[in-house]
PyMOL Python script that loads the backbone (N, CA, C, O; Angstrom):
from pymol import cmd

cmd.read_pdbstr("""\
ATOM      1  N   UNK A   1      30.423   8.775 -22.231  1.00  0.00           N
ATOM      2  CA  UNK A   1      29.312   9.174 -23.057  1.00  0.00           C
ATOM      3  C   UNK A   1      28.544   7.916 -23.470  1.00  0.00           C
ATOM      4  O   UNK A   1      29.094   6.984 -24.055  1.00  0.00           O
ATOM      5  N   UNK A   2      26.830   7.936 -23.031  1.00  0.00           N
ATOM      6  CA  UNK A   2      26.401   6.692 -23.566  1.00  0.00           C
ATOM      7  C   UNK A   2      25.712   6.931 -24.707  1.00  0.00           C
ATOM      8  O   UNK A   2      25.948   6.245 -25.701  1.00  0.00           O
ATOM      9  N   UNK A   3      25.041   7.642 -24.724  1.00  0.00           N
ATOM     10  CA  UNK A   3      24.679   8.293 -25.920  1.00  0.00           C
ATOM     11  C   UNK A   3      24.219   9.908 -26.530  1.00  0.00           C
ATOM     12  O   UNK A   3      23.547  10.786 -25.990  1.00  0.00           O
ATOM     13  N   UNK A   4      24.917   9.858 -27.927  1.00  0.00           N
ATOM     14  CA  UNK A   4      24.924  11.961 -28.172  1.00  0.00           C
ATOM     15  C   UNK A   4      23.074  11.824 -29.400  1.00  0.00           C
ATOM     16  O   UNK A   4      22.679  10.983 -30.208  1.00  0.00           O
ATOM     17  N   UNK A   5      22.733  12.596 -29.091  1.00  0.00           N
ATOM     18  CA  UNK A   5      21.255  12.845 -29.583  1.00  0.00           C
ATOM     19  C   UNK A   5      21.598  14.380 -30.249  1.00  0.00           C
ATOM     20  O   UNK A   5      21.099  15.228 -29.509  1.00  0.00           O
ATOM     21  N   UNK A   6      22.355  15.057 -31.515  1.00  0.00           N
ATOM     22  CA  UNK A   6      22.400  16.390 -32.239  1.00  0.00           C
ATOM     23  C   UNK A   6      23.210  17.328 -30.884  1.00  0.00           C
ATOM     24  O   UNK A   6      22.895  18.335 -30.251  1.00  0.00           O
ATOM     25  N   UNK A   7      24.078  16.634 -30.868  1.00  0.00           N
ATOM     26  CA  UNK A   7      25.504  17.610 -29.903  1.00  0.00           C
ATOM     27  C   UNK A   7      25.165  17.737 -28.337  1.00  0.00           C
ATOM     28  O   UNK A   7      25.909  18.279 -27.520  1.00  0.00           O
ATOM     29  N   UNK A   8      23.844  17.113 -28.031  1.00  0.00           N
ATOM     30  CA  UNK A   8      23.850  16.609 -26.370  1.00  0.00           C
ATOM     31  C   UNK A   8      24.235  15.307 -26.071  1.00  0.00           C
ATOM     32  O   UNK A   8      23.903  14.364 -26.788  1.00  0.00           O
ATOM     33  N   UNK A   9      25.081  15.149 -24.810  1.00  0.00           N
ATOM     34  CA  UNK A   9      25.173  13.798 -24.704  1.00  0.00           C
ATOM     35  C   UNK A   9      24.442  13.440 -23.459  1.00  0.00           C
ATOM     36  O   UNK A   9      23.992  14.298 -22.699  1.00  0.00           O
ATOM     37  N   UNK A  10      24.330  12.168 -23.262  1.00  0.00           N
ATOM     38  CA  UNK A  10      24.028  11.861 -22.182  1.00  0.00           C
ATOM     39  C   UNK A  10      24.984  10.752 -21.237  1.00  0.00           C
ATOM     40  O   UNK A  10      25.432   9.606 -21.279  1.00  0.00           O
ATOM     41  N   UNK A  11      24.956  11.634 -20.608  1.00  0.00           N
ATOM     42  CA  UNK A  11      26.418  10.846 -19.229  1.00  0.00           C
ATOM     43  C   UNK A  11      26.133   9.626 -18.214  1.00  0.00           C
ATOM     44  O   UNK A  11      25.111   9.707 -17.532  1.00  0.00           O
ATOM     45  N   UNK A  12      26.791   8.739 -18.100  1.00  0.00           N
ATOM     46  CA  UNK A  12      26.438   7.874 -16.822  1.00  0.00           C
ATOM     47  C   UNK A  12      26.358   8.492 -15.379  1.00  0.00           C
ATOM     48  O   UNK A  12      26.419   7.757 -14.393  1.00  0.00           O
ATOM     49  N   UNK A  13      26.194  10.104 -15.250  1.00  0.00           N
ATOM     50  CA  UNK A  13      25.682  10.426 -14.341  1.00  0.00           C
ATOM     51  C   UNK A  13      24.188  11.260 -14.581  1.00  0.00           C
ATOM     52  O   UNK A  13      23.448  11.590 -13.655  1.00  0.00           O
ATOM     53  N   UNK A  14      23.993  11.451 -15.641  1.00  0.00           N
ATOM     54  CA  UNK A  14      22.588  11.478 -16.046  1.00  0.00           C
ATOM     55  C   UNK A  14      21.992  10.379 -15.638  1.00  0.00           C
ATOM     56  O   UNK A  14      21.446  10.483 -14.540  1.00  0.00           O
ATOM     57  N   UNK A  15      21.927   9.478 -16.102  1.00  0.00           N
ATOM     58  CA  UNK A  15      21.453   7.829 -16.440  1.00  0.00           C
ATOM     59  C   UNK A  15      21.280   7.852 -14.561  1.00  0.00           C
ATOM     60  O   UNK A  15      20.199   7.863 -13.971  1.00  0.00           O
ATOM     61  N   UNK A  16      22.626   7.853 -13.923  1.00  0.00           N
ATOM     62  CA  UNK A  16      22.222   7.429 -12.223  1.00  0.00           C
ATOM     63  C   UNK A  16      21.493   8.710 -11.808  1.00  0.00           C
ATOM     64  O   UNK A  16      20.767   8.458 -10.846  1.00  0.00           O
ATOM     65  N   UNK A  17      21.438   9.727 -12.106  1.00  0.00           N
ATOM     66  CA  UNK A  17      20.515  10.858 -11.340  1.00  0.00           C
ATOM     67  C   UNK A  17      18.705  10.133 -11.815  1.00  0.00           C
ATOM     68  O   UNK A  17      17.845   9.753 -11.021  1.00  0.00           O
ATOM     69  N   UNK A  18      18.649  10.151 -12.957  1.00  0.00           N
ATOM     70  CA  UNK A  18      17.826   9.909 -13.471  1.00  0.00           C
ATOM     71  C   UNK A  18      17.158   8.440 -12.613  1.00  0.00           C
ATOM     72  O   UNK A  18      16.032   8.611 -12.146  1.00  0.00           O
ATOM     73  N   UNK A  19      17.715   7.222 -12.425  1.00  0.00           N
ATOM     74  CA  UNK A  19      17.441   6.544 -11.896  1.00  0.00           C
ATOM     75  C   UNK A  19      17.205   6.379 -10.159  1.00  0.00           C
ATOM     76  O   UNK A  19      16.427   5.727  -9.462  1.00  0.00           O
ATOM     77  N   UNK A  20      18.176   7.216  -9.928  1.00  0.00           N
ATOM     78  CA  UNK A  20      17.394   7.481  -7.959  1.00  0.00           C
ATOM     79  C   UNK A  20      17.062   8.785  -7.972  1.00  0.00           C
ATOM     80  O   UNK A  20      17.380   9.277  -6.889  1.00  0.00           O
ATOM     81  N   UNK A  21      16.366   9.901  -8.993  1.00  0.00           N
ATOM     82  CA  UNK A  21      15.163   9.860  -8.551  1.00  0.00           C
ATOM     83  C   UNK A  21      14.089   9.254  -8.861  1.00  0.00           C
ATOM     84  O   UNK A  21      13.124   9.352  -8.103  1.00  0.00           O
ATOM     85  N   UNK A  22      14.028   8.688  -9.738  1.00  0.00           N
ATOM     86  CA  UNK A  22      12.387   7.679 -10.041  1.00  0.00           C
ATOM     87  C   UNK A  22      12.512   6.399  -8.781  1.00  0.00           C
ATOM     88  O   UNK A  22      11.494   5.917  -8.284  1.00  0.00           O
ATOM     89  N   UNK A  23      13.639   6.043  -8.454  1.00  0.00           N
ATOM     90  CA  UNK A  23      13.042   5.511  -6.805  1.00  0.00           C
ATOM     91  C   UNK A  23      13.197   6.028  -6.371  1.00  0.00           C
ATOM     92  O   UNK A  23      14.161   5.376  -5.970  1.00  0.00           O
ATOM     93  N   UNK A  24      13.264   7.016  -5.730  1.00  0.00           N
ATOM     94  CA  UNK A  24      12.901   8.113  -4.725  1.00  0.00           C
ATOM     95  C   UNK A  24      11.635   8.749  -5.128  1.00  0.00           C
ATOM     96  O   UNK A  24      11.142   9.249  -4.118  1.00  0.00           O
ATOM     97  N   UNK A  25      10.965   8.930  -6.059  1.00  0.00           N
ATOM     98  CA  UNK A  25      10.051   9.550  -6.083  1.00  0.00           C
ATOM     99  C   UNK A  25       8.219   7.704  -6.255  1.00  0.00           C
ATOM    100  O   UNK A  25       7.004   7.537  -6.149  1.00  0.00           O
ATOM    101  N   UNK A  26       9.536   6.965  -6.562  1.00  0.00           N
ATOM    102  CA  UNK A  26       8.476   5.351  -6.374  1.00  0.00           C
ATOM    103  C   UNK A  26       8.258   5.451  -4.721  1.00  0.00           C
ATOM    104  O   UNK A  26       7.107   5.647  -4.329  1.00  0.00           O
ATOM    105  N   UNK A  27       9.198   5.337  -3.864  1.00  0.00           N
ATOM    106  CA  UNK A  27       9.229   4.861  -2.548  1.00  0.00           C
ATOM    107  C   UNK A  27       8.488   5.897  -1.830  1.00  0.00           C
ATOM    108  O   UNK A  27       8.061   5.671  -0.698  1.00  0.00           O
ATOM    109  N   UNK A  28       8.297   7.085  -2.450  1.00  0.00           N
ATOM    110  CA  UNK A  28       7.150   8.281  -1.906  1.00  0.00           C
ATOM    111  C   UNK A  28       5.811   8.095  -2.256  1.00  0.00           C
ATOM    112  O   UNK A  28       4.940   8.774  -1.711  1.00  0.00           O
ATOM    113  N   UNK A  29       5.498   7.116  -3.242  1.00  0.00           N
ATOM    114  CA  UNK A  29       4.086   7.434  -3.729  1.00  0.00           C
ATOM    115  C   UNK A  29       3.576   5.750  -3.731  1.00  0.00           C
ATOM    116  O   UNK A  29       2.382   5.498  -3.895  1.00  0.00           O
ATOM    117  N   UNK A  30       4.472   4.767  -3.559  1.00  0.00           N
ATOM    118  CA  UNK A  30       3.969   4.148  -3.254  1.00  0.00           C
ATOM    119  C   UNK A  30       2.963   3.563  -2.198  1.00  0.00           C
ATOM    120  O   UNK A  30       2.359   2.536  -2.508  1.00  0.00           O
ATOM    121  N   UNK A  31       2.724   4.184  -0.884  1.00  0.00           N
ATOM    122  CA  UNK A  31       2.277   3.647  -0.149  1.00  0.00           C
ATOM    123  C   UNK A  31       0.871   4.153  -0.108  1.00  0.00           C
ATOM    124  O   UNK A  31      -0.085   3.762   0.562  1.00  0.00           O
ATOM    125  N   UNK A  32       1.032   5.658  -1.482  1.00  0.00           N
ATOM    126  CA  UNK A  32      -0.412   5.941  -1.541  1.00  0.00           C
ATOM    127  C   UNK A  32      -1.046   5.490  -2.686  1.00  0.00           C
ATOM    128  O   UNK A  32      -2.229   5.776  -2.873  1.00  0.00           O
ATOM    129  N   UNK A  33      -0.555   4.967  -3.307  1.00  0.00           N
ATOM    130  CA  UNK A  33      -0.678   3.484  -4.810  1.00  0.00           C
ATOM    131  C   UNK A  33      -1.124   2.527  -4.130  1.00  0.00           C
ATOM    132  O   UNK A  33      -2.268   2.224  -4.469  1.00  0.00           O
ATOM    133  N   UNK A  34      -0.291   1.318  -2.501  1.00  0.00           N
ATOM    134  CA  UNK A  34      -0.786   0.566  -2.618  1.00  0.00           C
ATOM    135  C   UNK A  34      -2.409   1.230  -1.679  1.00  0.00           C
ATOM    136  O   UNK A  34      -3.495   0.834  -2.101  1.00  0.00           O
ATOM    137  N   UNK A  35      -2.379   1.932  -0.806  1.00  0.00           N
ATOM    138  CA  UNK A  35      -3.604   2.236  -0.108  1.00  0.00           C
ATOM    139  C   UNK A  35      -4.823   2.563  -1.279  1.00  0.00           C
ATOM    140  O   UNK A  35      -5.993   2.246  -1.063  1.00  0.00           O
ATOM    141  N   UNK A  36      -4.452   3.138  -2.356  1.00  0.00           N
ATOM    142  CA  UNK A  36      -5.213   2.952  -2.975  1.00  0.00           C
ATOM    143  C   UNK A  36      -5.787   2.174  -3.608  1.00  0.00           C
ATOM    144  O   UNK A  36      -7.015   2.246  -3.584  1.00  0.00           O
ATOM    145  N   UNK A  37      -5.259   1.315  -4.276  1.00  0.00           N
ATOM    146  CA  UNK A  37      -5.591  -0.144  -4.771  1.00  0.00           C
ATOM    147  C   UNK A  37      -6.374  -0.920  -3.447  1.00  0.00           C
ATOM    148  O   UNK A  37      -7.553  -1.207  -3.656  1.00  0.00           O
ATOM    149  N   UNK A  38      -5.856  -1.249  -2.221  1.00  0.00           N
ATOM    150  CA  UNK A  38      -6.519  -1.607  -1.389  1.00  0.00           C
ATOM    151  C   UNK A  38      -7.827  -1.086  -1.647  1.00  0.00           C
ATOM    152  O   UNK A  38      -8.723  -1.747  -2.172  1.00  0.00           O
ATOM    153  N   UNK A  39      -7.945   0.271  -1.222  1.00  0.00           N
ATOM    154  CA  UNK A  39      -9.633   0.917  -1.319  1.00  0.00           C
ATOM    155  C   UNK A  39     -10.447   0.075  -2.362  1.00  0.00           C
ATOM    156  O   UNK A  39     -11.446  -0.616  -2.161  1.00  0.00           O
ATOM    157  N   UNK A  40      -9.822   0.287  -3.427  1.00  0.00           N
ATOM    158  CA  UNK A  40     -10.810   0.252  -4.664  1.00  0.00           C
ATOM    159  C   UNK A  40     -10.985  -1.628  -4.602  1.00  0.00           C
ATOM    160  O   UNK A  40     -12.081  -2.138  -4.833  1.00  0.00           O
ATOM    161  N   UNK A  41     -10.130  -2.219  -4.367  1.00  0.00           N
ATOM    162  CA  UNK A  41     -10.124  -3.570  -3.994  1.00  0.00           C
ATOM    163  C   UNK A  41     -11.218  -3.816  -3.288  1.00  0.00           C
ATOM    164  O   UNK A  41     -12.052  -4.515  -3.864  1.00  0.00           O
ATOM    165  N   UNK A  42     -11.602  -3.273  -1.674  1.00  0.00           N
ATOM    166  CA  UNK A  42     -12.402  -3.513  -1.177  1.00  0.00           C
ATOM    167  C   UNK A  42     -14.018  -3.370  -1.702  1.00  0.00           C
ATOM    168  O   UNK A  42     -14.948  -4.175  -1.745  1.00  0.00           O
ATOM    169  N   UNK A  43     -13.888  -2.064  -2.045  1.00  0.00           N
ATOM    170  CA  UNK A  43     -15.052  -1.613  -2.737  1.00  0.00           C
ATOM    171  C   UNK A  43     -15.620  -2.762  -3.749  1.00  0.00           C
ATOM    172  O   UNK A  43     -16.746  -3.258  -3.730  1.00  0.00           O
ATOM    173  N   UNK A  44     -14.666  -3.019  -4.535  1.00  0.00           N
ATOM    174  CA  UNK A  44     -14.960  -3.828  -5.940  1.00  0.00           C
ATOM    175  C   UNK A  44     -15.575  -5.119  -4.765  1.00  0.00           C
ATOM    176  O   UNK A  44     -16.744  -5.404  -5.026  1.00  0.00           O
ATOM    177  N   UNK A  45     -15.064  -5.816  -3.706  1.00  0.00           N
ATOM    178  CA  UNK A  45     -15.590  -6.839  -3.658  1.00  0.00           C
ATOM    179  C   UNK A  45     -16.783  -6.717  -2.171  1.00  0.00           C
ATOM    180  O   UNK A  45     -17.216  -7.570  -1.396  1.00  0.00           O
ATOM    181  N   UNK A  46     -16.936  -5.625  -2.262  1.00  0.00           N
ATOM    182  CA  UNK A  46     -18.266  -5.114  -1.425  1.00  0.00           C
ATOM    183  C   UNK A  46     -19.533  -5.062  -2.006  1.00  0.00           C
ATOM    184  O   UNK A  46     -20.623  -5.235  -1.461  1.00  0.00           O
ATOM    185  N   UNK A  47     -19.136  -4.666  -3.803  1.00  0.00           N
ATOM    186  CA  UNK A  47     -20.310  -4.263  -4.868  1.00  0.00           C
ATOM    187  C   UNK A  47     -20.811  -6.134  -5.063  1.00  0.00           C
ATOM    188  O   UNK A  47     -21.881  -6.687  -5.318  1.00  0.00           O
ATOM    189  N   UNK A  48     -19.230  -6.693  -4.750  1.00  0.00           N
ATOM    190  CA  UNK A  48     -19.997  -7.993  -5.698  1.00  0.00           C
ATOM    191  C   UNK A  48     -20.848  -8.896  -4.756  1.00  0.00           C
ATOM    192  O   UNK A  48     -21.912  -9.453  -5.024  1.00  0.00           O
ATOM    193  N   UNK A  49     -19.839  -8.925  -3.094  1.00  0.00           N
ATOM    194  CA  UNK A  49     -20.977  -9.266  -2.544  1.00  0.00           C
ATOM    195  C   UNK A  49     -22.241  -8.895  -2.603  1.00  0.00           C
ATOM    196  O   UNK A  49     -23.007  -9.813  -2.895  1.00  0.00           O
ATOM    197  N   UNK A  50     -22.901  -7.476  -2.358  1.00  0.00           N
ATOM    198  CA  UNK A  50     -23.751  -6.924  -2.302  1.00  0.00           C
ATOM    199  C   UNK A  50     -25.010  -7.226  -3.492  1.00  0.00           C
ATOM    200  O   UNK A  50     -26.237  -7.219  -3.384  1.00  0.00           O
ATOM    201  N   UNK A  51     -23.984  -7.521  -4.801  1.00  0.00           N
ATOM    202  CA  UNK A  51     -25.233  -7.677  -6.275  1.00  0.00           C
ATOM    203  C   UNK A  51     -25.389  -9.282  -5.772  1.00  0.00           C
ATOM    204  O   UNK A  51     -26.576  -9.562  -5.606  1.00  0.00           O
ATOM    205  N   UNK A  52     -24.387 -10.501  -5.465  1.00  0.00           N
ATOM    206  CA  UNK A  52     -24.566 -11.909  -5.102  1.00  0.00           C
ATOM    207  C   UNK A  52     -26.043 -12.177  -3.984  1.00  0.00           C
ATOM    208  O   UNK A  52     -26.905 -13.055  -3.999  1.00  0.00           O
ATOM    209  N   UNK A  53     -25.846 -11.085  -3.155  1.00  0.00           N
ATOM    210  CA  UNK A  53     -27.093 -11.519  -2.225  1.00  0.00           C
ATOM    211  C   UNK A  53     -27.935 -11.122  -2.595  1.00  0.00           C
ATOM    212  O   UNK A  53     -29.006 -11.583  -2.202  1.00  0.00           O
ATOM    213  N   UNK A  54     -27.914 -10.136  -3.479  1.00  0.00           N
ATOM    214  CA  UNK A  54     -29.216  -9.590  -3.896  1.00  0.00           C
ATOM    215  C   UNK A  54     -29.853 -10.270  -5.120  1.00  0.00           C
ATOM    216  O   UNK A  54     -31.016 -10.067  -5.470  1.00  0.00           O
ATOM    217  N   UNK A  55     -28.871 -11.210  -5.828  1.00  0.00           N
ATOM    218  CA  UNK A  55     -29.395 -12.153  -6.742  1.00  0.00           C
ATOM    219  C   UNK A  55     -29.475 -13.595  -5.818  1.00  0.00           C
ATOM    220  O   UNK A  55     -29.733 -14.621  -6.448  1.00  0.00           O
ATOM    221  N   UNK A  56     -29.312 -13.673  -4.692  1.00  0.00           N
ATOM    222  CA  UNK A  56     -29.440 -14.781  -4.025  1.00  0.00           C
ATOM    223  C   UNK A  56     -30.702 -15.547  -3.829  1.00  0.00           C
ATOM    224  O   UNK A  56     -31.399 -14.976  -2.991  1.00  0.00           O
ATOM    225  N   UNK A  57     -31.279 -16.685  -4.318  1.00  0.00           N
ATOM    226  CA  UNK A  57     -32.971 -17.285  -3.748  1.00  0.00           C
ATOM    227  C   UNK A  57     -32.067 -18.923  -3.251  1.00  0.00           C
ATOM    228  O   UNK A  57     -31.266 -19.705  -3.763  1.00  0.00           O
ATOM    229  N   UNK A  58     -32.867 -18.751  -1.870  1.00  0.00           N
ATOM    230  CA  UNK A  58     -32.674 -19.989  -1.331  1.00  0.00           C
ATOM    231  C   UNK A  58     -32.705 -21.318  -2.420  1.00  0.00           C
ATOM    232  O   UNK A  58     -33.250 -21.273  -3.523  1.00  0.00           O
ATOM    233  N   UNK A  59     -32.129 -22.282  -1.960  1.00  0.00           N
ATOM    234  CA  UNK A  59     -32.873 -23.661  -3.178  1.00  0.00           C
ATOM    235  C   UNK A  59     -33.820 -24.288  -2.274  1.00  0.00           C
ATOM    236  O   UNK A  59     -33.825 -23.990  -1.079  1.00  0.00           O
ATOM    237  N   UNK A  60     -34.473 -24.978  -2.677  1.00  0.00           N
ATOM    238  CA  UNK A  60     -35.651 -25.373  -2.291  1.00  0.00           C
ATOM    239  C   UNK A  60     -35.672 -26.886  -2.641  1.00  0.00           C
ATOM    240  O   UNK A  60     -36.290 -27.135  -3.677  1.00  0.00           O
ATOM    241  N   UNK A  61     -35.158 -27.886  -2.034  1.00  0.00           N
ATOM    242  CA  UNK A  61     -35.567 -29.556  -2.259  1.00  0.00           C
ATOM    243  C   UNK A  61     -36.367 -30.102  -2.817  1.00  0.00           C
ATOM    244  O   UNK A  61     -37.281 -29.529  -2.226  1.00  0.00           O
ATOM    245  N   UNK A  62     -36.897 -30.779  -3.512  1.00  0.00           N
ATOM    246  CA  UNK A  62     -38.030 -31.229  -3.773  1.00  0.00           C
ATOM    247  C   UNK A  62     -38.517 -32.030  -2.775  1.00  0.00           C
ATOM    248  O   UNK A  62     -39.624 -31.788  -2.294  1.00  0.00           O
ATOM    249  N   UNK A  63     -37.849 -32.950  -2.392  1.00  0.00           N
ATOM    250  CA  UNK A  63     -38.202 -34.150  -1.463  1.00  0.00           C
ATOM    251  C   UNK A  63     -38.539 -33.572  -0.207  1.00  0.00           C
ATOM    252  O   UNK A  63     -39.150 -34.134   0.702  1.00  0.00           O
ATOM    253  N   UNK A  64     -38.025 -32.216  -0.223  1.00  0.00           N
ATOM    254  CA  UNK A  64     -38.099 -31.686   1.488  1.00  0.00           C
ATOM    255  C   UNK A  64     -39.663 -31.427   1.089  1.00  0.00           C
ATOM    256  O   UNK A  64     -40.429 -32.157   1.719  1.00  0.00           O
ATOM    257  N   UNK A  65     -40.326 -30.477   0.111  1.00  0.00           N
ATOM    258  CA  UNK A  65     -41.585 -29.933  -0.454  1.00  0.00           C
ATOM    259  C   UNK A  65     -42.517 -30.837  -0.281  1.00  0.00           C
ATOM    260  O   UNK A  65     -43.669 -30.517   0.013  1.00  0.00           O
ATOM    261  N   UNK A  66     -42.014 -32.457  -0.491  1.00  0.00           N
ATOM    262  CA  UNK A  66     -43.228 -33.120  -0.732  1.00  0.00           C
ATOM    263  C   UNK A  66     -43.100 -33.969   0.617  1.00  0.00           C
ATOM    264  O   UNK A  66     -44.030 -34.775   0.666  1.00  0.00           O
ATOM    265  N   UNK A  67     -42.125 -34.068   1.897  1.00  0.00           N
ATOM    266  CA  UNK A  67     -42.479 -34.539   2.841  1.00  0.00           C
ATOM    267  C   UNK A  67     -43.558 -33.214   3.445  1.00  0.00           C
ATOM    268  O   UNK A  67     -44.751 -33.384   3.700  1.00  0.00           O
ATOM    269  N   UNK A  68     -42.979 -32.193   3.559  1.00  0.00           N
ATOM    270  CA  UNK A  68     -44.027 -31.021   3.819  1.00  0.00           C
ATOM    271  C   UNK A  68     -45.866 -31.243   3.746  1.00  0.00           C
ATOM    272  O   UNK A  68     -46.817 -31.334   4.522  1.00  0.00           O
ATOM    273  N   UNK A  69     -45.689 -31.249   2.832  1.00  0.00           N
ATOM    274  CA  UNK A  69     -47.271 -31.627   1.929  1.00  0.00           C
ATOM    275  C   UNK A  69     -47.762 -32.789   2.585  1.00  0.00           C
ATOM    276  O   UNK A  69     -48.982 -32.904   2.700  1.00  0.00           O
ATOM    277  N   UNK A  70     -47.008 -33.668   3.034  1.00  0.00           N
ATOM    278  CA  UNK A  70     -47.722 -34.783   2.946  1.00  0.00           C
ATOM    279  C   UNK A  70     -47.694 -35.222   4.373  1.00  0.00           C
ATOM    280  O   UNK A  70     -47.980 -36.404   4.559  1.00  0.00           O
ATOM    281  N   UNK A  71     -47.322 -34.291   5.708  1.00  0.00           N
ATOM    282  CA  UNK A  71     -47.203 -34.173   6.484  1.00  0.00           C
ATOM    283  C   UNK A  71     -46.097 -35.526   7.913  1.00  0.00           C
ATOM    284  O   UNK A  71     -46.026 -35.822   9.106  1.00  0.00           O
ATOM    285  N   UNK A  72     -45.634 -35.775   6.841  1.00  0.00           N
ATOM    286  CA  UNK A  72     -44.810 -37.024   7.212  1.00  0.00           C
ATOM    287  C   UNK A  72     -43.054 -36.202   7.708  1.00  0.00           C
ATOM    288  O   UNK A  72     -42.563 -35.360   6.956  1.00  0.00           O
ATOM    289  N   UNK A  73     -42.393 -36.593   8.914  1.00  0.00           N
ATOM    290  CA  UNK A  73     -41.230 -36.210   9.265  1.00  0.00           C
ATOM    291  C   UNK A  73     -39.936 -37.455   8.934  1.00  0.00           C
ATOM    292  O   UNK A  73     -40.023 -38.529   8.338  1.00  0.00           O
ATOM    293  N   UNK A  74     -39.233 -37.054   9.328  1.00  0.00           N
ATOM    294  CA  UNK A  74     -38.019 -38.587   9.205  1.00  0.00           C
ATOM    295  C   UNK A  74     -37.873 -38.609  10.801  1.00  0.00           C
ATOM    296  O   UNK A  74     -37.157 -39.450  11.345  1.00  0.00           O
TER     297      UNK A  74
END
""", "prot")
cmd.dss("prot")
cmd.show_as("cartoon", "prot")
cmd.util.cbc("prot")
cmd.orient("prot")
């Protein structure tokens, strides 16, 4: 007896039932936990590429601007 809770007890074969099934019921749902996380993973870094390029402006040199202008090459 590991522990009585008002005249129920609970047995060390409670305790092990109790414990293989929650891995047995982990090792079933995990692989649609991690596929899911994957998804949403991708997604999340599809949105961020997607807002990065869309906040993207080339930089622009100065020195490149004013050989431009002034029609001189290296």
């Amino acid at each position: 007896m590991l522990h009585e809770i008002k005249g129920s007890t609970v047995t060390l074969d409670d305790v092990a039932s109790l414990v293989l099934a929650s891995a047995a019921a982990a090792r079933a749902f995990a692989p649609d936990v991690r596929a899911g996380t994957r998804r949403l993973l991708r997604a999340g870094v599809r949105l961020g590429a997607e807002s990065l390029i869309a906040q993207h402006q080339p930089a622009v040199r100065p020195d490149a601007a004013r050989l431009d202008e002034a029609g001189g090459s290296r």
